[in-house]
DRENDO-1510 file (C-alpha; in Angstrom, 1 decimal, always signed):
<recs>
REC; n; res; u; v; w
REC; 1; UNK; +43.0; +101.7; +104.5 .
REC; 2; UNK; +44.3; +101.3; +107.8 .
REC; 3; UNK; +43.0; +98.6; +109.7 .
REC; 4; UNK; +43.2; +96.1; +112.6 .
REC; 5; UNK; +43.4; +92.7; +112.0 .
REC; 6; UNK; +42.0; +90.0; +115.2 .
REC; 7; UNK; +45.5; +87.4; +114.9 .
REC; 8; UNK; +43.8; +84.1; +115.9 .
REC; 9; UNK; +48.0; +83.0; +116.0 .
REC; 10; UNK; +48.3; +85.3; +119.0 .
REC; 11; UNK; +45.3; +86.2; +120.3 .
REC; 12; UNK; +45.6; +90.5; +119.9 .
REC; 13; UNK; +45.1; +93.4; +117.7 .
REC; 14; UNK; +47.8; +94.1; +114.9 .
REC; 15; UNK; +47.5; +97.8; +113.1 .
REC; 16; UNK; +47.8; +97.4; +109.7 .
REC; 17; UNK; +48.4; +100.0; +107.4 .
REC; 18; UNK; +46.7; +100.7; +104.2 .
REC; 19; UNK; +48.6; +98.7; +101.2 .
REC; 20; UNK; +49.8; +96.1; +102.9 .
REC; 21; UNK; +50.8; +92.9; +100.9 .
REC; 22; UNK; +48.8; +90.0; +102.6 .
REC; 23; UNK; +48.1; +86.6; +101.8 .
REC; 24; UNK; +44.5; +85.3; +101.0 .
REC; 25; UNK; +43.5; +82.4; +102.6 .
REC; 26; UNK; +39.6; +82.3; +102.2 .
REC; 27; UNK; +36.6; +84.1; +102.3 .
REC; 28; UNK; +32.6; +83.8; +103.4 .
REC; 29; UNK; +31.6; +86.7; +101.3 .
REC; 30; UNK; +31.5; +89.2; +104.3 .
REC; 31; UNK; +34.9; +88.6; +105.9 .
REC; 32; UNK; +38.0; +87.2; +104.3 .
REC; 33; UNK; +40.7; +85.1; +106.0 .
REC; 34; UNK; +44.1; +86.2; +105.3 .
REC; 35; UNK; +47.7; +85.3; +106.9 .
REC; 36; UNK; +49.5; +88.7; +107.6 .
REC; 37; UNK; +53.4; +87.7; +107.9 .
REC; 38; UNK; +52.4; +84.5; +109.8 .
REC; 39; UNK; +49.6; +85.7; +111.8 .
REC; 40; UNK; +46.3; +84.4; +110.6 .
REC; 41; UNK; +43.0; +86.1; +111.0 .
REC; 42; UNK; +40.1; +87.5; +109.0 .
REC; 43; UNK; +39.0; +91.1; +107.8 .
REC; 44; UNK; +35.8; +92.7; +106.2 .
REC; 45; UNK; +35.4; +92.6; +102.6 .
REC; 46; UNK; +34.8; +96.0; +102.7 .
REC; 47; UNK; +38.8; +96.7; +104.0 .
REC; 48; UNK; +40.5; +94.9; +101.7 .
REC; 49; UNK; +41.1; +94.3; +97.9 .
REC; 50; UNK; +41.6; +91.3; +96.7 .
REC; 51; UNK; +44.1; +90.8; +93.2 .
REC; 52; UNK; +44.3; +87.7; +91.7 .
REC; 53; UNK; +48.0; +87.3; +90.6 .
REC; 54; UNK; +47.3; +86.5; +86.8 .
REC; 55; UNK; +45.4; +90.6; +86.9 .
REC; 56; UNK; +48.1; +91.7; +89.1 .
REC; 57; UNK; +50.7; +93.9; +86.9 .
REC; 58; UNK; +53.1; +93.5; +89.8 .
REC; 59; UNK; +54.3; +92.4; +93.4 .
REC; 60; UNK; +56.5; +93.9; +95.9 .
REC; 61; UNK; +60.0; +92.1; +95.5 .
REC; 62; UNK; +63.7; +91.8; +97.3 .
REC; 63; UNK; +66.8; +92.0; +94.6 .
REC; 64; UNK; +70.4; +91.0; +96.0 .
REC; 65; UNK; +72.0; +94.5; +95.0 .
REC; 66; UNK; +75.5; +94.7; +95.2 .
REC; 67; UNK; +75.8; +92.1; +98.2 .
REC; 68; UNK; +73.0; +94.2; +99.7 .
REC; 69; UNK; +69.1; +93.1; +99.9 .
REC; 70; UNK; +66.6; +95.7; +98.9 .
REC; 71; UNK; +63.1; +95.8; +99.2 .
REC; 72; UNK; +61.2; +97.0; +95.9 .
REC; 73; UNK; +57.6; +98.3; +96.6 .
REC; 74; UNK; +55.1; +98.3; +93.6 .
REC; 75; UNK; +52.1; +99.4; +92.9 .
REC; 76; UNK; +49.4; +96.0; +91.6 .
REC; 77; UNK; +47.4; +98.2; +89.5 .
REC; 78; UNK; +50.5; +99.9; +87.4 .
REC; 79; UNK; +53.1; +97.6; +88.2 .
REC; 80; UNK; +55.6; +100.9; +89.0 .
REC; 81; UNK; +58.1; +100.8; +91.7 .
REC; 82; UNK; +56.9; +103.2; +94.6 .
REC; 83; UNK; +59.5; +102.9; +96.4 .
REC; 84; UNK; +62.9; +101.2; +97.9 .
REC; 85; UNK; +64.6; +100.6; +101.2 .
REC; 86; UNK; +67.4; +98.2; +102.1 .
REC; 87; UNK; +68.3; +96.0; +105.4 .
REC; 88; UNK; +71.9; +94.5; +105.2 .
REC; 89; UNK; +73.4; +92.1; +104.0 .
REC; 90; UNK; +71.7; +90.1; +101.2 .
REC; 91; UNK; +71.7; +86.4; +102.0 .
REC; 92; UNK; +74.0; +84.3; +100.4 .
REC; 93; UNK; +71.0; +82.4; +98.9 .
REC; 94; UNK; +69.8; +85.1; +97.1 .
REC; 95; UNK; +71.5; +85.4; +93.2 .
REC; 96; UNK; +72.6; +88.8; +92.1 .
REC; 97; UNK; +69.4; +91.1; +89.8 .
REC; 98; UNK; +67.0; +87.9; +90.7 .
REC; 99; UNK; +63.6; +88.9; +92.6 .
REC; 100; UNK; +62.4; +87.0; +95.2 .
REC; 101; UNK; +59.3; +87.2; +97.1 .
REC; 102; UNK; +58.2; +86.9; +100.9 .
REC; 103; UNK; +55.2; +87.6; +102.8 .
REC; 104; UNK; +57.4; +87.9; +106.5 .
REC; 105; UNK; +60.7; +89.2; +105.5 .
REC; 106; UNK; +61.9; +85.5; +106.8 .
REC; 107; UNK; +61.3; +83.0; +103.8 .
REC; 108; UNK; +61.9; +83.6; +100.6 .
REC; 109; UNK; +60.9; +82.6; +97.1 .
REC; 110; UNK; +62.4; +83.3; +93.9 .
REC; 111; UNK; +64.1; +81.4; +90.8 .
REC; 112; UNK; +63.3; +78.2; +91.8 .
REC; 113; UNK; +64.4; +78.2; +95.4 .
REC; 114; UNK; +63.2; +78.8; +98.6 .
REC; 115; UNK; +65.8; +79.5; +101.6 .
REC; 116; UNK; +65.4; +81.1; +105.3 .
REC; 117; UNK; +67.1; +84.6; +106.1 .
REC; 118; UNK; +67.5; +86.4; +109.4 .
REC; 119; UNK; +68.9; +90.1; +109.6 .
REC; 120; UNK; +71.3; +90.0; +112.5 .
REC; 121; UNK; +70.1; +93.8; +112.5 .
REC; 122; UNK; +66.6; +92.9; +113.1 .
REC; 123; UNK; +66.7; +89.9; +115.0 .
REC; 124; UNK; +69.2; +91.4; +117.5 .
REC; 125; UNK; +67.5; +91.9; +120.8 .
REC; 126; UNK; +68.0; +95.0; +122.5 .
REC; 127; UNK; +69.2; +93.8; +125.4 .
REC; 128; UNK; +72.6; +93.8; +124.3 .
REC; 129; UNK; +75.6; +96.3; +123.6 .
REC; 130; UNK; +77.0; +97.7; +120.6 .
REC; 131; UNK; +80.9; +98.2; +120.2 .
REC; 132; UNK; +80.9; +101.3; +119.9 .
REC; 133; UNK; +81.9; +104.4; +122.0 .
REC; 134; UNK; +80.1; +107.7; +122.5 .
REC; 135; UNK; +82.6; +109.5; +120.2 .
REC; 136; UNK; +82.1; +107.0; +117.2 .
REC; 137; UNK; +78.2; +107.5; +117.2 .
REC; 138; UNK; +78.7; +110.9; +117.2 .
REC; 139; UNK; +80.9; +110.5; +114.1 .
REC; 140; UNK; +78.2; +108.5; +112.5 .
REC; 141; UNK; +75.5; +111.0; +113.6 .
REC; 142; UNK; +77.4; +114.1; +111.5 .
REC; 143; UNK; +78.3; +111.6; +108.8 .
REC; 144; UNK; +74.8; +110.6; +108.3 .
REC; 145; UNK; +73.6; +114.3; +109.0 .
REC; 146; UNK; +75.9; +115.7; +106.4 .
REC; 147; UNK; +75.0; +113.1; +103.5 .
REC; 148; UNK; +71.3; +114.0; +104.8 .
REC; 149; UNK; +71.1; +117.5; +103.8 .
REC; 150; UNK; +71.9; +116.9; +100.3 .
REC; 151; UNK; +68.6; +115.1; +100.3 .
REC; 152; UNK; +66.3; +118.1; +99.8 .
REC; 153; UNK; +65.8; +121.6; +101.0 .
REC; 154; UNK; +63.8; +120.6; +103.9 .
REC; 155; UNK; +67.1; +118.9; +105.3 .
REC; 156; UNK; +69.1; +122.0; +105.2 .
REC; 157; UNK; +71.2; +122.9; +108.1 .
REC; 158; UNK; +70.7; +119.2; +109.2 .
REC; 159; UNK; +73.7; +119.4; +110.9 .
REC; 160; UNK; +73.2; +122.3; +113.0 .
REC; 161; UNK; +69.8; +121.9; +114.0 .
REC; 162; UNK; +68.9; +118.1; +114.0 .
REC; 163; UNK; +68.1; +116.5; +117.9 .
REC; 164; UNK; +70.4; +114.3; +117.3 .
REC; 165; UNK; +73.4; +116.2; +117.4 .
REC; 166; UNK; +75.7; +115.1; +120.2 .
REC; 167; UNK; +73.7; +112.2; +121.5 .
REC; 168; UNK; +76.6; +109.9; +121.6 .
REC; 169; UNK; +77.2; +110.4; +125.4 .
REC; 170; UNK; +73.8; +110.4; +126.1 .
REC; 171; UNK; +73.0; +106.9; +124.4 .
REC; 172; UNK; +76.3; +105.0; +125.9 .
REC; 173; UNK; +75.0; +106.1; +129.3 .
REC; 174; UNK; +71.7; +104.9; +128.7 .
REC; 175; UNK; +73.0; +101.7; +127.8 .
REC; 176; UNK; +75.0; +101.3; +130.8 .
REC; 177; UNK; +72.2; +102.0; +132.9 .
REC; 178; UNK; +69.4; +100.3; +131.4 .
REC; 179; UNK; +71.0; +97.3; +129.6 .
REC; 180; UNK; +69.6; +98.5; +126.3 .
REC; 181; UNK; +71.9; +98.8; +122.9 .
REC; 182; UNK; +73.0; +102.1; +122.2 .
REC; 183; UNK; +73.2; +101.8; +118.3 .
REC; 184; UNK; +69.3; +100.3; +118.2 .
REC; 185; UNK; +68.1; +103.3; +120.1 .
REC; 186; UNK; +69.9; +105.4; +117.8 .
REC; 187; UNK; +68.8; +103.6; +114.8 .
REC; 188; UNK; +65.2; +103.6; +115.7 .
REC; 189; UNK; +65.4; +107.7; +116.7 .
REC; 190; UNK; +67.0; +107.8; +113.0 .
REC; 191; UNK; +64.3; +106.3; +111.2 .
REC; 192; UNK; +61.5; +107.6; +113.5 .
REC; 193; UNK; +62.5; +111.2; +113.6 .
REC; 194; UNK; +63.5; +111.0; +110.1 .
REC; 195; UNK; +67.3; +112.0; +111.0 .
REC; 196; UNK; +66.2; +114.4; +114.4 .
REC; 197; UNK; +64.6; +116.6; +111.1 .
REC; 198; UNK; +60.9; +116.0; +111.5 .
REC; 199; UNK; +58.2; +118.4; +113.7 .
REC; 200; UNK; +57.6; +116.4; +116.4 .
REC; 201; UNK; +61.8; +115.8; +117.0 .
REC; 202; UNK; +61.8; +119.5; +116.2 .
REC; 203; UNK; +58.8; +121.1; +117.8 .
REC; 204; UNK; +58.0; +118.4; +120.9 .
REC; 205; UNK; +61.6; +116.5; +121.2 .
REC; 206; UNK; +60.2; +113.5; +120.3 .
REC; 207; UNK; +62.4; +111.2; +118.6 .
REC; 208; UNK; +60.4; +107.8; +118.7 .
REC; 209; UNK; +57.0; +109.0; +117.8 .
REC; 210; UNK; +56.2; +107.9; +121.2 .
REC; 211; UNK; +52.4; +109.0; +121.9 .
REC; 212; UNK; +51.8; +110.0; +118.0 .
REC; 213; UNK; +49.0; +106.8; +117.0 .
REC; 214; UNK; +47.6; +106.4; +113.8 .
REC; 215; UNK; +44.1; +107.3; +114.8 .
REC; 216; UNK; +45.4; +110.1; +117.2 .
REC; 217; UNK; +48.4; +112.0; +116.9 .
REC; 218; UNK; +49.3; +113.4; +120.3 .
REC; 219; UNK; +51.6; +116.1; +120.5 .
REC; 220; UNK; +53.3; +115.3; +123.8 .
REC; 221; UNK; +56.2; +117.9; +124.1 .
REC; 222; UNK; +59.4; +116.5; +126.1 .
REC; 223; UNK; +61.3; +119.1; +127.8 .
REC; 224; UNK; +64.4; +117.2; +126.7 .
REC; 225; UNK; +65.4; +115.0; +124.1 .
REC; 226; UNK; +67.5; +113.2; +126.7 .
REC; 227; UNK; +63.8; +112.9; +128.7 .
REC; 228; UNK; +62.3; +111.2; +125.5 .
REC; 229; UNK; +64.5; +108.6; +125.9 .
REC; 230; UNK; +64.2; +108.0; +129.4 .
REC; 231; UNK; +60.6; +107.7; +128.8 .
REC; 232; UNK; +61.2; +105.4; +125.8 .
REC; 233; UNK; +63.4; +103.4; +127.8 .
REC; 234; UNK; +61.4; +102.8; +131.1 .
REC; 235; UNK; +57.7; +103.7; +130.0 .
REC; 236; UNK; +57.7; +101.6; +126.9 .
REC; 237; UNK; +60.6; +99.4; +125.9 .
REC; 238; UNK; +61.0; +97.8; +129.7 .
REC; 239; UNK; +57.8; +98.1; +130.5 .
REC; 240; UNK; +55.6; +96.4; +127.3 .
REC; 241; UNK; +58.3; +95.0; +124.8 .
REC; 242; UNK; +60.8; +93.1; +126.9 .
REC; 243; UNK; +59.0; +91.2; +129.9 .
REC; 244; UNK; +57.9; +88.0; +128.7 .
REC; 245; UNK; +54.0; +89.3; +130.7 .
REC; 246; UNK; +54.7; +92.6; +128.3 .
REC; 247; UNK; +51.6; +94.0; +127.1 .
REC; 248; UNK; +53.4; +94.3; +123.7 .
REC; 249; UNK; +55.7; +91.0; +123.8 .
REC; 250; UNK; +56.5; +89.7; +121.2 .
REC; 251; UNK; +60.0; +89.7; +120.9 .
REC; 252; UNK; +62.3; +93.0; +121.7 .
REC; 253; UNK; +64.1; +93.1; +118.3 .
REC; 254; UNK; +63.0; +95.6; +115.4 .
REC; 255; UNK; +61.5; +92.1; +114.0 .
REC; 256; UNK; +58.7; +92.5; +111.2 .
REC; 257; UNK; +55.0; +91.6; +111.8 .
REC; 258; UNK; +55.8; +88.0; +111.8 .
REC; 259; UNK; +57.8; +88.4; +115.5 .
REC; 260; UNK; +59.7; +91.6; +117.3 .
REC; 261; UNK; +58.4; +95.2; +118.3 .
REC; 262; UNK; +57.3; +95.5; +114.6 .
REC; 263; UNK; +54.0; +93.6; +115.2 .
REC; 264; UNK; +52.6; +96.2; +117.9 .
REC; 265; UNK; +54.9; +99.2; +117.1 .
REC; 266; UNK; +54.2; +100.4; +114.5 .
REC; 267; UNK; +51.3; +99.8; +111.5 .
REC; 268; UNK; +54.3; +99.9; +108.7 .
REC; 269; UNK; +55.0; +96.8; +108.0 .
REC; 270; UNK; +58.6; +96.8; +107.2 .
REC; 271; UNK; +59.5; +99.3; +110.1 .
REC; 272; UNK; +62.0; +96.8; +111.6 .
REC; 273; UNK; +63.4; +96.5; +108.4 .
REC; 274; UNK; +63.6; +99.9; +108.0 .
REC; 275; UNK; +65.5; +100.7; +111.5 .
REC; 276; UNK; +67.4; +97.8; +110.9 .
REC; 277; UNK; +68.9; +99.2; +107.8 .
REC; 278; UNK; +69.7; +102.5; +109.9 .
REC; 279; UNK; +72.1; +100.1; +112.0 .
REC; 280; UNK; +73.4; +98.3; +109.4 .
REC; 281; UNK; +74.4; +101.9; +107.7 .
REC; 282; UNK; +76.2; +102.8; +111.3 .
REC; 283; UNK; +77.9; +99.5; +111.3 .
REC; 284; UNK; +79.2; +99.6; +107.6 .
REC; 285; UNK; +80.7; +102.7; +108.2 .
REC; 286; UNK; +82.3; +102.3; +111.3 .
REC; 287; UNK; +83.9; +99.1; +110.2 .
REC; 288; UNK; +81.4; +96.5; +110.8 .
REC; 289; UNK; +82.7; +96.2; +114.8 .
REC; 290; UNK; +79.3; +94.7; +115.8 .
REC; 291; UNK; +79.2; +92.4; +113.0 .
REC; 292; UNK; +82.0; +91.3; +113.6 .
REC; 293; UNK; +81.5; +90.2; +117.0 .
REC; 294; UNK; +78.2; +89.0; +117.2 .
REC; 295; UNK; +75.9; +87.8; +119.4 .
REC; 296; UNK; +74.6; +83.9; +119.5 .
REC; 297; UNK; +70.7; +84.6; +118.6 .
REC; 298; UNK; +68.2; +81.8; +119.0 .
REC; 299; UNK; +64.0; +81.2; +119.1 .
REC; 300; UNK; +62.2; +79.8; +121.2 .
REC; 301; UNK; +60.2; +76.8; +119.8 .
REC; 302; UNK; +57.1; +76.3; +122.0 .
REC; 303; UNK; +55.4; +78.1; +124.3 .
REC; 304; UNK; +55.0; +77.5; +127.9 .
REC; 305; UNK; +59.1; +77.7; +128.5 .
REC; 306; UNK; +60.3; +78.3; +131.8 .
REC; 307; UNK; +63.3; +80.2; +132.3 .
REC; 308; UNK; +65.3; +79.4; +135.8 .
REC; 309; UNK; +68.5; +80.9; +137.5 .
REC; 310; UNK; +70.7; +78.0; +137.0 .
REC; 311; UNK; +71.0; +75.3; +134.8 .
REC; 312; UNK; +68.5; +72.6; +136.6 .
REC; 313; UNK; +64.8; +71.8; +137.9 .
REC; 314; UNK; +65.9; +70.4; +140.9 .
REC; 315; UNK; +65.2; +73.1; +143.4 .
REC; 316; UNK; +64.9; +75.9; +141.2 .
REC; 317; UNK; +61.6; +77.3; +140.3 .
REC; 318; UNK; +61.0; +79.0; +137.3 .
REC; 319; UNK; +62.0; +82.9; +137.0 .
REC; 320; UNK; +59.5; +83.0; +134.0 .
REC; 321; UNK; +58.2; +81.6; +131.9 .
REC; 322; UNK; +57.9; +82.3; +127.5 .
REC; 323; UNK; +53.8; +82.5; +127.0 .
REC; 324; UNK; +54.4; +82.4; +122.8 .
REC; 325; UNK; +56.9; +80.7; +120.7 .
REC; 326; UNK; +59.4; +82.3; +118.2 .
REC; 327; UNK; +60.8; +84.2; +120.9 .
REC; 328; UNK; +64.2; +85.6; +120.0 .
REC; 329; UNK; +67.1; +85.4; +122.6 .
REC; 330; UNK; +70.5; +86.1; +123.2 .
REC; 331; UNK; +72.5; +83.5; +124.1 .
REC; 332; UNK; +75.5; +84.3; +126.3 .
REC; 333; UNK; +77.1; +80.6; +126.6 .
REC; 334; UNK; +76.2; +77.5; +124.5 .
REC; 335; UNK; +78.8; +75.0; +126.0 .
REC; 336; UNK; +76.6; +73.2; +129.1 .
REC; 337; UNK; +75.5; +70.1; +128.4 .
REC; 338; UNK; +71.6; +70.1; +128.4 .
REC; 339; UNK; +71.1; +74.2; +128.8 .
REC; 340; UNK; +71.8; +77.6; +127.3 .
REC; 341; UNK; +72.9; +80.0; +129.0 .
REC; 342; UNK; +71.2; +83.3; +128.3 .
REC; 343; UNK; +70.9; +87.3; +128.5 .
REC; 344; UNK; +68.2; +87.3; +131.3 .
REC; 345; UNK; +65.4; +89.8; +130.1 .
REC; 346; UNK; +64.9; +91.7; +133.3 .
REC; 347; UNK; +66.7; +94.5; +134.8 .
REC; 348; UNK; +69.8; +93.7; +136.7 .
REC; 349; UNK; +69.5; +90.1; +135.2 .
REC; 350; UNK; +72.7; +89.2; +133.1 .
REC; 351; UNK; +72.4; +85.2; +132.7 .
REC; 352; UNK; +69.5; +83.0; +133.4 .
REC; 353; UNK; +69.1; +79.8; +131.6 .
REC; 354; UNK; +66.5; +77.4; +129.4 .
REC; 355; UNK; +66.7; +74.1; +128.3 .
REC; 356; UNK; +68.6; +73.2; +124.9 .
REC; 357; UNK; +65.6; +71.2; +123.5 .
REC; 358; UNK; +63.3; +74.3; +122.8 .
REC; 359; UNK; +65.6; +76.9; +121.5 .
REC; 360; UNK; +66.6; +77.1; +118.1 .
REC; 361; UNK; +69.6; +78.8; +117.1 .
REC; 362; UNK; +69.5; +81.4; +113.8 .
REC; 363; UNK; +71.9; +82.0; +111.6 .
REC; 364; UNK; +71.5; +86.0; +111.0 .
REC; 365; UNK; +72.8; +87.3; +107.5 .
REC; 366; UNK; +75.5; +90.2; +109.3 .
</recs>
């Protein structure tokens, strides 16, 4: 059932939905010790099962399909697929119609090998800035809309009456304003309003399910979808997932529950991998724009790292300072000698820098 696990690793509450895969570690006979995509903590017996793999008539899998990575959900006690959703790009690691296994969406297992991947999708901060112009997102909003209505009756007329109709305009303004990507925010409405096609994107304008918790579903009606995403923007994203003193930080990428908004966002725990698919889907059909022209992404590697307005201590205190490690950044300029120069993660802040010897740079599967 839905629970929330105590992560010792970061010292806060992570919502955990019912059937999540999570690695046993231990147990006293009244609480059991269990690593949930990196963060360790413990949980009672009494919220957990626990299958031993030789009972176990199956795991949850990844399978390199088609040079794309899919995620294969099964069901331990009948070993039946429940379900499937894809990212991106499959790593080049990963051999075609082989499974592999992970419990972070990070490192893998599987026929023999072991290997790192990160989805540029989902490891992309959101301080950046897609590619692409009002008028393509709109073109991928009535492309997606129109594939969406053959999906089932209660996706008819999807591309009359969905919220996200015309939001193009809307989104490139936002990101001019705020600093935030366009094709993330649409991305994340996509998967959270189910295509602008669920009630509370219907009913209450809500494209983010901002306000609708697992415990208590509040139906905060916005008198504008344009109004949702203000609020999104400035009463969540900037305020709790950005700021390194966020009450949510732990990265502002879609992440998993290892790092990113994933760990406090929402109790899914393949919801970063789920919106990051959405972008990849926009970027494949536009013609891979974003993909194409990158950003550098790198993690921090301890914590305690100060971030200053130029490249030197001398003079220059810190502007603030990274309180966890495994932080991901963008990094705007990797030719000074001893720094990087970086996206600064405030408002109005486009470079600030950190030293060289505690960042380490990704390479993200595009």
């Amino acid at each position: 059932k839905y629970v929330a696990l105590k992560s010792e690793t970061i010292n806060d509450q992570i919502a955990v939905a019912g059937n999540t895969e999570m690695q046993y570690l231990g147990s006293d006979g009244k609480n059991v010790r269990v690593n949930l995509a990196g963060h360790v903590g413990t949980l009672s017996v009494d919220n957990v099962s626990i299958i031993p793999f030789s009972t176990s008539k199956g795991r949850s899998y990844y399978k390199n399909e088609g040079g794309e990575l899919y995620h294969f959900l099964v069901n331990h006690v009948t070993g039946q697929v429940t379900g499937r959703y894809f990212s991106g790009k499959a790593p080049a690691a990963m051999n075609p119609g082989v499974p592999y296994y992970s419990w972070d969406g990070i490192h893998f297992t599987g026929n023999g090998e072991s290997f790192t991947h990160y989805n540029y999708y989902q490891f992309l901060p959101i301080i950046s800035k897609t590619q692409y112009t009002a008028e393509e997102l709109d073109s991928y909003i009535n492309y997606a809309l129109a594939l969406r209505e053959q999906a089932g009756p209660q996706y008819a007329n999807a591309t009359k009456t969905s919220k996200l109709i015309g939001l193009g305009t809307t989104l490139k303004q936002m990101e001019e304003q705020h600093g935030l990507n366009a094709m993330m925010i649409l991305a994340l409405a996509f998967h959270e309003s189910d295509h602008g096609m669920s009630q509370h994107a219907q009913k209450y304008n809500n494209l983010f399910g901002l306000y609708v918790y697992d415990t208590d579903p509040l139906n905060k009606e916005f008198e504008s979808v344009e109004a949702n995403i203000f609020e999104y923007i400035n009463s969540f994203i900037w305020k709790n997932y950005i700021p390194h003193n966020g009450k949510f930080a732990n990265g502002a990428v879609f992440g998993s529950k290892a790092i990113g908004m994933n760990v406090k966002y929402a109790s899914d725990p393949y919801w970063g991998a789920k919106a990051a698919g959405h972008y990849y889907r926009a970027d494949k059909y536009l013609g891979f724009k974003d993909a194409n022209n990158p950003y550098t992404v790198g993690l921090t590697t301890t914590s305690g790292l100060n971030v200053r307005t130029a490249p030197t201590t001398v003079g220059n205190s810190p502007l603030y300072t990274y309180t966890r490690k495994s932080l991901p950044v963008i990094i705007s300029n990797t030719n000074l000698p001893d720094w990087y120069e970086i996206i600064g993660e405030q408002p109005g802040l486009p470079t600030a820098y950190v030293s060289k010897k505690y960042i380490n740079l990704i390479n993200t599967t595009k």
